[in-house]
N, C-alpha and C positions, 0 to 999 in steps of 0.2 A: 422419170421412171419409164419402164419399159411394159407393152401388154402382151399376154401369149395372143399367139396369133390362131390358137385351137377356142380357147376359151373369151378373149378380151378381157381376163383378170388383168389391174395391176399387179407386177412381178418384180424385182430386181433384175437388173439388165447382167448379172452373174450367174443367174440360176442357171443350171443345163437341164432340170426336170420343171415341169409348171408343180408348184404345190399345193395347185387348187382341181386342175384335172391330167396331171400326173405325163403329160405332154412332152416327148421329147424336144429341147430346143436347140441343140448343139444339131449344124448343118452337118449333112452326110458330106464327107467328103468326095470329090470325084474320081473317077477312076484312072486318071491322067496320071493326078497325085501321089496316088498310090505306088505304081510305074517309077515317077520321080524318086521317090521313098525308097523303092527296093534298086532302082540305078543306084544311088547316092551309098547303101548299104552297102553294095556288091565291090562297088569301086575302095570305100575305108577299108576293106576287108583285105582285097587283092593290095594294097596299100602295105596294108599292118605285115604281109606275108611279105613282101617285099624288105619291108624295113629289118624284120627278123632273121630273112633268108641272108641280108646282106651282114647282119652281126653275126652268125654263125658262121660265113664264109672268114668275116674277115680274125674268129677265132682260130679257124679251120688254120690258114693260111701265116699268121702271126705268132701264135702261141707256140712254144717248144712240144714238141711232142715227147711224152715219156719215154728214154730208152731203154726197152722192154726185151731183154733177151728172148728166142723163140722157145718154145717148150723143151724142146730136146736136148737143147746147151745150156739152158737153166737149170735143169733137174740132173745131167750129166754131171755138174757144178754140183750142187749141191749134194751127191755122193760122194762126189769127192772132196767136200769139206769133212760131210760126216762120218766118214773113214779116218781123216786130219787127226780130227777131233776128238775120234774113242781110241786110236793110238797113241794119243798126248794122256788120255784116263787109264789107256791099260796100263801105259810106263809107267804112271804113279802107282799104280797097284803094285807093278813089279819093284819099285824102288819101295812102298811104305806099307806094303803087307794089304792093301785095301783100295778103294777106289775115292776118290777127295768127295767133302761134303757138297762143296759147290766148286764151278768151275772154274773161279777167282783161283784156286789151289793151280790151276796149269794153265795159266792167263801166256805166261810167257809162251808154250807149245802151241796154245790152245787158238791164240789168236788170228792168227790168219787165218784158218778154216774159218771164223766167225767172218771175218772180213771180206771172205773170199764168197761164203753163202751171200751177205749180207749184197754186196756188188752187183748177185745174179739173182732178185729178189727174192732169197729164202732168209728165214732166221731161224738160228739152231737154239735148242732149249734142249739144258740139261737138269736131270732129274735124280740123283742119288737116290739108292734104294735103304732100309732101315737099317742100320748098325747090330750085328751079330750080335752071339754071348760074349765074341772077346773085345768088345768093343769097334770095330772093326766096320767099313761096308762094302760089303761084296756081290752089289748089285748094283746096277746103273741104265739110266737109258738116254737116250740123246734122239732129238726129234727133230726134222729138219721142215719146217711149214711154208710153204709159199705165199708171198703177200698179194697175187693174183690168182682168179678163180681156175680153175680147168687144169693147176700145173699137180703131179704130183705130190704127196705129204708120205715122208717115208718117217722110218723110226729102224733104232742100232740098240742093243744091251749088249751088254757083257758076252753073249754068245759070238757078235761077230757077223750073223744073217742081217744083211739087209733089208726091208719089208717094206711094202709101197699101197697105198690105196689113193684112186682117183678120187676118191668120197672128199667133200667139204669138213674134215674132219682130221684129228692127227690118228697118224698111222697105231697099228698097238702089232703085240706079239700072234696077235691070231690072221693079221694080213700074212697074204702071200706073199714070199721072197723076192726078190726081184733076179733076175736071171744076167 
């Protein structure tokens, strides 16, 4: 057995308090130590940043980078699919009295402009408008969305104006035209 060296009770040689006069028995550690401790911290650390900086380099450096058209010839692009694309919906209206319900209806015109957005990261989405008294639909919209943040999001109907908003958002009839 072990005795506090405060009191002279016997103790267990585990205790860190005495249980009889409440005596701490865990030794202070020295100030060396401590030093020791915080080198030893300082070095894992600058270590750990090391190991990380070197897998981020060696992602940097290995990995394919996305090729990212710049904004100007991405969104150029993609007016010009969706001009493609409402002149492939306007010829069916002038061939079938109306505008297709989806755009499977002018796959054959229709598809490059999709392909061609698609290349310069936009994707077009068409929108048929309701079916008239004569059965008919004579409204339409077509929206070209950018799959990266910052680039334009335009929008086309039946009129033919082009409309653009920089907003996280797709474009509508109440944005500004693009010039």
């Amino acid at each position: 057995m072990f005795t506090c060296p405060s009191c002279d009770q016997t103790i267990n040689p585990a205790s860190e308090i005495c249980p009889y006069c409440h005596a701490d028995l865990v030794p202070a550690r020295p100030a060396a130590h401590r030093q020791q401790q915080r080198r030893g911290l300082l070095i894992t650390i600058a270590a750990a940043l090391a190991v990380v900086g070197g897998i981020l380099a060696v992602f940097y450096f290995v990995l394919p980078k996305p090729s990212v058209a710049p904004p100007a010839i991405a969104e150029s692009a993609a007016v010009a699919a969706l001009r493609q694309a409402a002149a492939a919906v306007q010829s069916y209206d002038r061939r079938e009295g109306g505008y297709p319900v989806t755009i499977v209806q002018v796959q054959d015109q229709a598809s490059a402009a999709f392909a061609n957005a698609r290349g310069n990261g936009y994707y077009l989405v068409y929108q048929a408008g309701a079916p008239a008294s004569d059965g008919n639909i004579h409204s339409f919209v077509l929206l070209a969305r950018p799959d990266y943040y910052g680039y334009r999001n335009f929008y086309v109907d039946q009129t033919g104006v082009i409309r653009a908003t920089r907003q996280n958002r797709p474009a509508t009839a109440q944005d500004p035209p693009i010039s």
